[in-house]
MARTI-528940 format. One record per residue: z, y, x of N, C-alpha, C, O in turn. Coordinates in steps of 0.05 Angstrom, whole numbers, plus 32768, in hexadecimal, padded with zeros to 4 digits. Each point is the difference from the previous one (the first is absolute). Layout:
% residues N
ZYXZYXZYXZYX;...
% end
This chain:
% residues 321
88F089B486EE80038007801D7FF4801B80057FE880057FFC;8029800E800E7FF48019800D7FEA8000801880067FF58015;7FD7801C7FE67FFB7FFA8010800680248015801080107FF6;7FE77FF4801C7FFD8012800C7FF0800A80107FFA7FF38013;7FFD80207FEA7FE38011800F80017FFD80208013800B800C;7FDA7FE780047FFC7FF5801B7FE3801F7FFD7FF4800C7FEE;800F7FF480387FF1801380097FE87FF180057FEE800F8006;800B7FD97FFA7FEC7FEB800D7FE87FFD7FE480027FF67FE9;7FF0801480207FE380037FE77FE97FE3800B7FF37FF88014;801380017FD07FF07FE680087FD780067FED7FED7FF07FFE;8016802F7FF87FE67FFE7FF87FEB8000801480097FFF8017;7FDD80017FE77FEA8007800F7FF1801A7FF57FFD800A7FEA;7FFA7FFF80368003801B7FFB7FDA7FFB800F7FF77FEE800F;7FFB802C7FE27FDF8005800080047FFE80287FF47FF2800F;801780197FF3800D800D80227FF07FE3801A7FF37FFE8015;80197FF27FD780077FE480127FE87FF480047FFC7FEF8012;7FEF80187FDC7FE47FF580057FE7800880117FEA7FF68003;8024802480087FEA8013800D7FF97FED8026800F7FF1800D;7FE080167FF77FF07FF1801680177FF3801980007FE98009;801580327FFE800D7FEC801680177FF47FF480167FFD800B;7FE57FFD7FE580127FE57FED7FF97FE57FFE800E7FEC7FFE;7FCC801980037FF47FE07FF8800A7FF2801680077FEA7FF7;7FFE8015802B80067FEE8009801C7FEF7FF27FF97FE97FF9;801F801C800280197FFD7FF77FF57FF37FDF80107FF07FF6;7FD480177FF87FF67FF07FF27FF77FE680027FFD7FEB7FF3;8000801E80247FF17FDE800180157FEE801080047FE87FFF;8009802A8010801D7FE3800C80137FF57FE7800B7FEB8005;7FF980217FE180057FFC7FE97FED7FF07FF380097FFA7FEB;7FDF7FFD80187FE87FF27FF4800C7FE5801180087FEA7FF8;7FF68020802080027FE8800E801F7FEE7FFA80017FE88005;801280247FF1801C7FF480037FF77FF27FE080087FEB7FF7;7FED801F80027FF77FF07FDF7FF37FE78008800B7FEA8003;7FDC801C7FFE7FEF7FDA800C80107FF5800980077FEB7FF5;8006801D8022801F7FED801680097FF17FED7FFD7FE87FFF;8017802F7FE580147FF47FF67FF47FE77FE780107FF57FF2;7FDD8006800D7FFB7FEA7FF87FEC7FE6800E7FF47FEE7FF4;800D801780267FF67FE8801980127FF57FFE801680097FF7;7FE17FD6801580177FEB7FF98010800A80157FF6800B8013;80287FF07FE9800A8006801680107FF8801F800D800D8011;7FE77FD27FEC80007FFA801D7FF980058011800C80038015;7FCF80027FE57FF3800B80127FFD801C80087FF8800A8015;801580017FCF80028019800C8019800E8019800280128011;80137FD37FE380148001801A80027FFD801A800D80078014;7FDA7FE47FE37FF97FF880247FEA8017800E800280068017;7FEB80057FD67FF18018800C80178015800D7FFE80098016;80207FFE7FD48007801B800980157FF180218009800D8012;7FF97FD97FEA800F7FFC80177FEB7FFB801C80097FFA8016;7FE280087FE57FEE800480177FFA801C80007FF180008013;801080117FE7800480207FFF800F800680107FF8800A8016;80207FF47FE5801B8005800980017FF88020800980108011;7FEB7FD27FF680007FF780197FEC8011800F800680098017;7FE47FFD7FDE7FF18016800A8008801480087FFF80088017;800B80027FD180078025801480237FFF8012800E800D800F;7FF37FDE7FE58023800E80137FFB80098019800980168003;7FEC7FE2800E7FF67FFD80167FFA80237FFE8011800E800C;7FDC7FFE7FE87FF7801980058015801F8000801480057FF3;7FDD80088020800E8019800D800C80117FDB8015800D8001;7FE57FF17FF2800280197FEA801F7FF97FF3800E80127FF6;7FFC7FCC800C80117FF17FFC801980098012801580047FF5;7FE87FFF80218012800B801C801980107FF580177FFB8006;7FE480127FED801B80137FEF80187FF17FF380187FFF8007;7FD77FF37FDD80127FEF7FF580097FF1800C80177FFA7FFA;7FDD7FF7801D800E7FE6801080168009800A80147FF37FFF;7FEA8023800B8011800E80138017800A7FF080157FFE800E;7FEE80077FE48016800B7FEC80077FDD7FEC80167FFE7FF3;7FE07FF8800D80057FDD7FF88019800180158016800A7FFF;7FDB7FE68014800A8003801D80227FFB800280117FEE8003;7FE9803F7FF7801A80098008801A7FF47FED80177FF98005;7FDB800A7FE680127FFB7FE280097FDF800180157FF87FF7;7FD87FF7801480087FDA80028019800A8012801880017FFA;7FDA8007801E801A7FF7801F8015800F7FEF800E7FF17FF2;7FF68025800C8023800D7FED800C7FEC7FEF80187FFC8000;7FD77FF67FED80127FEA7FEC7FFC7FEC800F80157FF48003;7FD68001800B800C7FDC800F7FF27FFE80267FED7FF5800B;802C80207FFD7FFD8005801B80037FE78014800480058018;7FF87FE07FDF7FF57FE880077FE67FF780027FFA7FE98008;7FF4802B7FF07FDF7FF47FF07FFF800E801A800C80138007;7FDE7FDB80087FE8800180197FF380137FF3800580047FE8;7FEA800980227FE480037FFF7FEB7FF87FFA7FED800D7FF8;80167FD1800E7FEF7FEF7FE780027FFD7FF47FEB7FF87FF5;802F80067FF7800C7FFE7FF1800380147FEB80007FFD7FE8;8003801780247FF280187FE87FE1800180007FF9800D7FED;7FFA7FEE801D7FE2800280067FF67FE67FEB7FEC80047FF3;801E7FEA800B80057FE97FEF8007800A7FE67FEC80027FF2;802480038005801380147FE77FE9800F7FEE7FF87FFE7FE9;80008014802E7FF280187FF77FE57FF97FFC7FF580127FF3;7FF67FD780157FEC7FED800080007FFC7FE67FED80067FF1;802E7FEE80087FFE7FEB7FE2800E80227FE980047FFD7FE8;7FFF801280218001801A7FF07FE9800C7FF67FFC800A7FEA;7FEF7FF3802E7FE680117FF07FED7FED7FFD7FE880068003;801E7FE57FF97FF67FEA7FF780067FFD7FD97FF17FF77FEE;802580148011801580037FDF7FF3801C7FF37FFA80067FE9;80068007802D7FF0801D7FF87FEC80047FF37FFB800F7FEE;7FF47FD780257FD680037FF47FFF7FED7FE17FEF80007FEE;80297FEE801580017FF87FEC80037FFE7FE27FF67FF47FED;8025802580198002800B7FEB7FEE801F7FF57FFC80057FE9;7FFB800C802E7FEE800B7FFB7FE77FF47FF17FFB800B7FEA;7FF97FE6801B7FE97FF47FEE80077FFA7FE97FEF7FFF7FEE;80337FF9800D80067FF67FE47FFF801D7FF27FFB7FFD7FE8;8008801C801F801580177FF67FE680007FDC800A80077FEA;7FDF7FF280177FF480077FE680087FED7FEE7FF17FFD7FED;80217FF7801480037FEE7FEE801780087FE780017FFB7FE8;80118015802E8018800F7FF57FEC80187FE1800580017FE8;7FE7800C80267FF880067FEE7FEA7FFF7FEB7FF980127FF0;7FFB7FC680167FE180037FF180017FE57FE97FF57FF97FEB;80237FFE802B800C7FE27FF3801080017FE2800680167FF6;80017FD47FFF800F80007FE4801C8001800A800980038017;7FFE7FFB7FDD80207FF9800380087FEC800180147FFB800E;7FDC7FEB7FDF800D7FE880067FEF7FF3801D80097FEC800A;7FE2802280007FF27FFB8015801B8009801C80037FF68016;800B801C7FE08013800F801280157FE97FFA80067FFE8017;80037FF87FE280177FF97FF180007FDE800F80137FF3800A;7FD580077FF47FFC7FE3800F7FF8800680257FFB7FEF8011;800780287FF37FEF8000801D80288009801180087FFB8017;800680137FD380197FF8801B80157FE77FF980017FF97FE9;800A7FFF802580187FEA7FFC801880188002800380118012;800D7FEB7FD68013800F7FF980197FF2800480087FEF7FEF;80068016802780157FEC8004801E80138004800780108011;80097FE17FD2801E801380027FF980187FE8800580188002;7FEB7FD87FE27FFB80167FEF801A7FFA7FF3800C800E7FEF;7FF97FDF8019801A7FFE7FE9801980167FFE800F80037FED;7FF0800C80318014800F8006800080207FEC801280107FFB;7FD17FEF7FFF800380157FF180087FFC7FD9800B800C7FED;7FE67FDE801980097FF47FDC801E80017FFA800B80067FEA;80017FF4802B802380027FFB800E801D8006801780037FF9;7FDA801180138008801980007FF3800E7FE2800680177FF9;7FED7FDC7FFD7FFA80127FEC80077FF67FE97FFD800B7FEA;80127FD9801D801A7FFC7FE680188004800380147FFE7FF1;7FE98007802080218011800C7FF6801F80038005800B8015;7FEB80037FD5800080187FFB7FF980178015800280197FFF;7FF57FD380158003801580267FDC800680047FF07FED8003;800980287FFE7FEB8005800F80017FF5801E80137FFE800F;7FD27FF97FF87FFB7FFD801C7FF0801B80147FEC800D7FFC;80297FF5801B7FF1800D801E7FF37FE2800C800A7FEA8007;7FDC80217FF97FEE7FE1801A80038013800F7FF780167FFB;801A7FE3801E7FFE8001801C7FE77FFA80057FF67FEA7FFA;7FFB802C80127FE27FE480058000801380277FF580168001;80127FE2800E7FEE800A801C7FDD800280037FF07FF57FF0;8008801A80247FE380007FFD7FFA7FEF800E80017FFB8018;7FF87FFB7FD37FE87FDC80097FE7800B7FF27FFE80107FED;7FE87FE080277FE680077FF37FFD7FFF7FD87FF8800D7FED;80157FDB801A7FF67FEE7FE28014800F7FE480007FF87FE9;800D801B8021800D800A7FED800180107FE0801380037FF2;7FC6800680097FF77FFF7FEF80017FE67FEE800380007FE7;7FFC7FF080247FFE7FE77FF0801C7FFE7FF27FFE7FFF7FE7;801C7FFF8023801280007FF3800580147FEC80097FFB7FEA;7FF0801F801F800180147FEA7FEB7FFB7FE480097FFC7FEA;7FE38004801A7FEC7FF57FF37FFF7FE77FF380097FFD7FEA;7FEF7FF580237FFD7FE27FF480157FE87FF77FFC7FEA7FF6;801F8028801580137FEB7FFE800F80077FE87FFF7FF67FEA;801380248023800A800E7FEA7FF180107FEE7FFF7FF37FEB;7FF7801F80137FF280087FE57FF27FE77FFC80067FF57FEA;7FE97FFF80247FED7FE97FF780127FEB7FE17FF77FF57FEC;8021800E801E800B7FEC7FE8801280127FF280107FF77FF0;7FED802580158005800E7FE6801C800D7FFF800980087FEB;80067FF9802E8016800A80027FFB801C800B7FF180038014;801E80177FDD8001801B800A800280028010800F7FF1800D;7FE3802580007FFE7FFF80198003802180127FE880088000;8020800380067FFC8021800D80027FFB8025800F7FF1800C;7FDF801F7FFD8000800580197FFC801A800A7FF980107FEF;80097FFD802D7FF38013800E7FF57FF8801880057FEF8012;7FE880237FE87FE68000801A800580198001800E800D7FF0;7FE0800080337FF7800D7FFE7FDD800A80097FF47FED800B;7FFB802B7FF27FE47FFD7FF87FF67FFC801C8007800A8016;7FEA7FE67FE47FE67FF880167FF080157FFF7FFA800D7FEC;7FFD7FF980317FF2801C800C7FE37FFB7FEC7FF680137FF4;80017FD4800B7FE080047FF880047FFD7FDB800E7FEF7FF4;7FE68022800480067FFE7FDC7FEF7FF07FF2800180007FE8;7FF07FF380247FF27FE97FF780147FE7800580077FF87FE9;80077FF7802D80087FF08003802080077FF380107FEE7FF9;7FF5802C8006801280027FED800280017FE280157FFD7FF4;7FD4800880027FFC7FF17FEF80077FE47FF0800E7FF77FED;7FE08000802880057FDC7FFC80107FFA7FFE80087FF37FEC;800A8012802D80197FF68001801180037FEF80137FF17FFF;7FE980297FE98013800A7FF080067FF87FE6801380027FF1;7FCE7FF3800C7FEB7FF17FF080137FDF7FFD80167FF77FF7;7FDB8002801280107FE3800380207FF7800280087FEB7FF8;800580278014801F80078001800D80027FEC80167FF67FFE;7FDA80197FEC800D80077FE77FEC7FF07FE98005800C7FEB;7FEE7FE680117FEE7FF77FF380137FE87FE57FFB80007FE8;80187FF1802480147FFA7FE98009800C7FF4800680007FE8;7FFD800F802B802580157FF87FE880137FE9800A80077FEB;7FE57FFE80187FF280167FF07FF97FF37FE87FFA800D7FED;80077FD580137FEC7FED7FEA80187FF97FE77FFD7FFE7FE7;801F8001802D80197FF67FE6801D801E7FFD801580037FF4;7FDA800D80228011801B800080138002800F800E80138007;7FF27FD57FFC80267FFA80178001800680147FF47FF1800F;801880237FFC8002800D80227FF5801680087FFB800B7FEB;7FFC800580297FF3801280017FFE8000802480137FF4800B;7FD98018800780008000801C8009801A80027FF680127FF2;80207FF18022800B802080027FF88009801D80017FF38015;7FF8802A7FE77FFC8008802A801E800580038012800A7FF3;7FE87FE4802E801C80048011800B8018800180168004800A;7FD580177FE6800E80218009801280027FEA800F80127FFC;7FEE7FD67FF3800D80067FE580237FFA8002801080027FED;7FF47FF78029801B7FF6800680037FE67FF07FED7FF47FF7;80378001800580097FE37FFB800780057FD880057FEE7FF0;7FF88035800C80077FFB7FDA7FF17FF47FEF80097FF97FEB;7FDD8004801E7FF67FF37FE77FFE7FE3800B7FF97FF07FEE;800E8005802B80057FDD8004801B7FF87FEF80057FED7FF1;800E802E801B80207FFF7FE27FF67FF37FE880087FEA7FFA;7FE780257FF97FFA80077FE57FE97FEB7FF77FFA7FFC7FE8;7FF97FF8802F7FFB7FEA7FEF80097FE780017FF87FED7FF2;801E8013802580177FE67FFF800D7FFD7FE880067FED7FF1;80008036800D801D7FF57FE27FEC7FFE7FDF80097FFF7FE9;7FDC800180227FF17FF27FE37FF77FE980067FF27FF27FF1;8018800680297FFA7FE080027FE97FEF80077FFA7FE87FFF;7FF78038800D7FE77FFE8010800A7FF9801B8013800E8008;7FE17FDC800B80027FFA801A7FEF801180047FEF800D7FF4;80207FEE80327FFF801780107FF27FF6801A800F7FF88012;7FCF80087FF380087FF4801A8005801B80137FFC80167FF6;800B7FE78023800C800F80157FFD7FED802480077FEB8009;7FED802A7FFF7FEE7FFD8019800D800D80147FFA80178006;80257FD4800D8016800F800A7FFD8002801B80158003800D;7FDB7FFC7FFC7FFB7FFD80257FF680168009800080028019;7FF9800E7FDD7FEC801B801080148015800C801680007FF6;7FE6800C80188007801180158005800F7FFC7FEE800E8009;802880087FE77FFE80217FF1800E8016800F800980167FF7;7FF77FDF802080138016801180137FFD800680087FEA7FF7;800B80238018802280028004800F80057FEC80157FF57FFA;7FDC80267FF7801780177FEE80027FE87FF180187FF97FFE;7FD47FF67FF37FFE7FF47FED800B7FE27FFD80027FF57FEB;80077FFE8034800C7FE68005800F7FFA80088013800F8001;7FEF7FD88008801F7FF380057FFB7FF3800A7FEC7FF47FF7;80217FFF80287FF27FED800F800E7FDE7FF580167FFF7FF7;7FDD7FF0800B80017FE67FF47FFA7FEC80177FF2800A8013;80137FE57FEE7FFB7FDE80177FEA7FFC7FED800580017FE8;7FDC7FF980217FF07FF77FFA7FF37FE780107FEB8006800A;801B7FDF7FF97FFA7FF8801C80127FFE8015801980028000;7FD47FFA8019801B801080187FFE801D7FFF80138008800D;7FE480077FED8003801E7FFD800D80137FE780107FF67FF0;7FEB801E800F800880177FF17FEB800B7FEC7FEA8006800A;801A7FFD7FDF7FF1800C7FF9800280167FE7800F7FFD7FEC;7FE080198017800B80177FEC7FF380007FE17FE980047FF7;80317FF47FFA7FFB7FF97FE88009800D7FE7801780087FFE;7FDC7FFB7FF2800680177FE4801D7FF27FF97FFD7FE87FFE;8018801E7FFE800F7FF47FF2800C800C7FD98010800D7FF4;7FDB7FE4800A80007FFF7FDD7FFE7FF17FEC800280037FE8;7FFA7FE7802880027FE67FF380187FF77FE77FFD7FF67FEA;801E80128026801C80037FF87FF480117FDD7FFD7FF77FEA;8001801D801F8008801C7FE97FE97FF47FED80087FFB7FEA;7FE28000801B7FED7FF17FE980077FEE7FF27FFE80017FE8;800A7FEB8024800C7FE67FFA801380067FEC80007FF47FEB;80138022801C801980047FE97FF480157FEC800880007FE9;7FE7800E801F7FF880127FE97FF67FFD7FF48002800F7FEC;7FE97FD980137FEF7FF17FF080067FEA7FF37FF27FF57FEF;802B8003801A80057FE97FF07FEF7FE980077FF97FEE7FF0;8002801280257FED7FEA801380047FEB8019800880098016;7FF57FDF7FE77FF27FF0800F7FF7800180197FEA80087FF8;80127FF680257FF9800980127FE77FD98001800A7FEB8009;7FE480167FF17FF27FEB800E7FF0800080107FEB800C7FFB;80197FE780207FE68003801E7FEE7FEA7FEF80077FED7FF2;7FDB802080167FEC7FF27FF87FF08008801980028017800A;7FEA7FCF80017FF0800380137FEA7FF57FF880027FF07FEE;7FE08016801D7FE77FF47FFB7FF67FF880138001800E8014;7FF17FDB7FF07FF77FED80147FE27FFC7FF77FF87FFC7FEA;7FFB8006802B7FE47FF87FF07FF67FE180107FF77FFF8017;800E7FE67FD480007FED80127FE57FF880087FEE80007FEF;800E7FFA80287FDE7FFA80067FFE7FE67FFF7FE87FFA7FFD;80287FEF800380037FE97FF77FF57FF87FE47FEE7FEF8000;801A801B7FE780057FFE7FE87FE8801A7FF17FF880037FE9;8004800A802F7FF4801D7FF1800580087FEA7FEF800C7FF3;80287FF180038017801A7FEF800A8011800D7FFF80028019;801080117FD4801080168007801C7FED7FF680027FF57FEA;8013800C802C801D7FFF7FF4800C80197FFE7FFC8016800A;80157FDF7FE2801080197FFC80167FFA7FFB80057FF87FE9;800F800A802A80187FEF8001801E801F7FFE800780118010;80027FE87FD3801E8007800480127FF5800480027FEA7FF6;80178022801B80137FED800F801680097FDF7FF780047FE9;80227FFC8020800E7FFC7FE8800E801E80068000800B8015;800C7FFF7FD3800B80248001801480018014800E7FEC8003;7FF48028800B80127FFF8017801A800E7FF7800580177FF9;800F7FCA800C8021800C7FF4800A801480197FFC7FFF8018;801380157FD48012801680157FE8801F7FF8800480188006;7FED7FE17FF07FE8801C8000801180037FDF80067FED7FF2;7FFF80348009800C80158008801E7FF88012800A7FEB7FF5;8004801C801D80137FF9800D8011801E7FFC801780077FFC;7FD880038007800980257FF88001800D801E800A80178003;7FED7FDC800E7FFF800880217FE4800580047FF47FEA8000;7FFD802780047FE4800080127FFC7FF180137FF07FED7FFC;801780158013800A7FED801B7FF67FE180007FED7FF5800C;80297FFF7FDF7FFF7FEC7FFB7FEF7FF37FF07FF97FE87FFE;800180317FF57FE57FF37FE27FE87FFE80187FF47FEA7FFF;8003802780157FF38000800E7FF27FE780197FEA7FF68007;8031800A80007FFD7FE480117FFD7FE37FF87FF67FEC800A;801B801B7FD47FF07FDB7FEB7FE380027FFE7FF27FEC8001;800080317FFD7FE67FFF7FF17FF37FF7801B7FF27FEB8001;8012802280137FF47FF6801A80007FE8800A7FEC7FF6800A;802B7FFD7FF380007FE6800B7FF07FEC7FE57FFA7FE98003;800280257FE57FEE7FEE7FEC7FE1800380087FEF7FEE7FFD;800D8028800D7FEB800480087FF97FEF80217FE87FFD8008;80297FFD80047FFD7FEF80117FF77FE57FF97FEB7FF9800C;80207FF47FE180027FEC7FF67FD980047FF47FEC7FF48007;8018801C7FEA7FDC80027FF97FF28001800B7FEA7FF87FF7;80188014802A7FEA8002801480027FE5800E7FEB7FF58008;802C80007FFB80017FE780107FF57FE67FED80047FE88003;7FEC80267FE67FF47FE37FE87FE77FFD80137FF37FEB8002;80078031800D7FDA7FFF80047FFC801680147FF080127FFA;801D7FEF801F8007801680097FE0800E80077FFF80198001;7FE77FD680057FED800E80097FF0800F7FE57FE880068002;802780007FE37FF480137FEE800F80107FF07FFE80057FE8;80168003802F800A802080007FF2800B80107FF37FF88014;801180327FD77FEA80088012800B8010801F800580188001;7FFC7FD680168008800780177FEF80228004800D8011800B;7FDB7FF47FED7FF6801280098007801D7FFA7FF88014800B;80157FE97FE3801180197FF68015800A8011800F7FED8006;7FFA802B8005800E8010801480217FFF7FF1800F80137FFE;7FF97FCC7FF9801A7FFB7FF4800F80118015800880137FF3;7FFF7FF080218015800A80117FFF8013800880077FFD8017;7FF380217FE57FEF8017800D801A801280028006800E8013;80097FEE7FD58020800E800A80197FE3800680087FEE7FF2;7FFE801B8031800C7FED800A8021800F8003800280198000;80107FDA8002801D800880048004800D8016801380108001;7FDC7FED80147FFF8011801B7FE380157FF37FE87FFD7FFB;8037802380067FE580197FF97FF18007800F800680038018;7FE680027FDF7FE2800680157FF17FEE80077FE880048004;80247FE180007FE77FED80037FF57FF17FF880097FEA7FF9;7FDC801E80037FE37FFA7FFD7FF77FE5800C7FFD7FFB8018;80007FF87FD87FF77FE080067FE27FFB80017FF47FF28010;8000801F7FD87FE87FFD80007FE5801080097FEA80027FF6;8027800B80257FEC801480137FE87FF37FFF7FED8009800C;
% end
């Protein structure tokens, strides 16, 4: 398998240790002890967290852009009703935040037993039918976990793009733990989003999966509007051209973090027929409406707080004054 040179440096640098770093040391100390507390109680601590601050002024932003983004896809939800939604959202948040050291302090078979992997089968039959997989994955909190613990965790190639987190300590970590299989059996590589879609090509047609993170917002020049919900929304359309260029699989995968069970699920639905169609258009509006089906598994841990809608079909207006 070809690998290829990623811009994302996962060494540690003398830099990172100097004095206004030790705070961001010790919140990394701290996600360590966490990641091995039993973890009921630690669930129930971060869901009394969560009930705590929602309430507070510093929160006001995200609610508000939550908010806007619920009423556009289910212009039926009250006000309590998103207030409700978004309750049991940063409730999934504190939760999986407390988990996040586990991703990097834990074993693998410690990873391997902590999500329920449901619909692995869909990839076992794409990869005897010779097809690389695209995971559809939308941004859900818990979405490390699938990258991590599910798939690399049981050893299937894996390539993604990120792009860098402002603080180079928590970027670090994150970069750290992200690639920590993929670095241990060689398989995959994390690519920056500046790197464009050739090297996700290039490691489909060696048979490296692909996950791919299709909801974010990239502008006009760059989209195509799609039915997301009851609304519109502006969407990369590339799903199509990957899919055929890679000789790939399109599978939606979502992560749930159950507070019932205190696992991570990680549920793939089955590959979505009609992806390449050879239409943008159309490849566009299947991946969307798959991506509907995933949010409607667990709708309060998508991340509403992200500015999904910021280019609307009516030019000039600004939703999130």
């Amino acid at each position: 398998m070809t690998q290829y040179n990623s811009k994302f440096d996962t060494s540690l640098k003398k830099k990172y240790f100097l004095p206004q770093y030790w705070v961001y040391w010790s919140l990394l100390g701290l996600l360590y002890v966490l990641s091995y507390l039993p973890i009921r109680p630690r669930d129930k601590f971060a869901g009394w967290v969560a009930d705590k601050l929602y309430g507070m002024k510093f929160l006001d932003k995200r609610k508000r852009i939550a908010f806007i983004n619920i009423g556009l896809c289910f212009p039926e939800y009250t006000d309590l009703e998103k207030d409700k939604l978004m309750r049991k959202n940063f409730r999934a948040v504190a939760q999986i935040s407390l988990s996040m050291g586990e991703l990097a302090f834990r074993s693998k078979e410690f990873l391997k037993n902590r999500v329920n992997f449901i619909g692995e089968h869909f990839i076992r039959e794409a990869e005897q039918n010779n097809k690389a997989v695209i995971f559809l994955g939308p941004h859900c909190y818990g979405l490390d976990y699938s990258g991590v613990a599910a798939i690399s965790g049981n050893d299937y190639p894996l390539s993604s793009m990120f792009n860098d987190y402002k603080n180079p300590i928590f970027d670090w970590f994150v970069t750290r733990y992200r690639t920590r299989f993929v670095r241990q059996s060689g398989k995959g590589m994390l690519y920056h989003r500046s790197e464009g879609l050739k090297p996700a090509i290039k490691s489909l047609r060696d048979n490296t999966h692909f996950y791919y993170l299709p909801d974010e917002d990239h502008g006009p020049e760059s989209s195509i509007f799609s039915s997301f919900f009851a609304t519109q929304k502006a969407t990369l359309p590339v799903i199509g051209r990957l899919a055929k260029l890679g000789n790939a699989v399109v599978i939606p995968v979502y992560t749930i973090y159950n507070e019932q069970t205190s696992k991570v699920d990680v549920i793939c639905h089955a590959p979505i027929e009609g992806i390449p169609s050879g239409n943008d258009q159309i490849d566009t509006d299947l991946m969307n409406a798959a991506i509907e089906k995933l949010v409607n598994l667990e709708r309060s841990q998508y991340m509403w707080t992200l500015r999904l809608f910021k280019t609307r079909p009516e030019k000039g207006l600004k939703i999130y004054k």
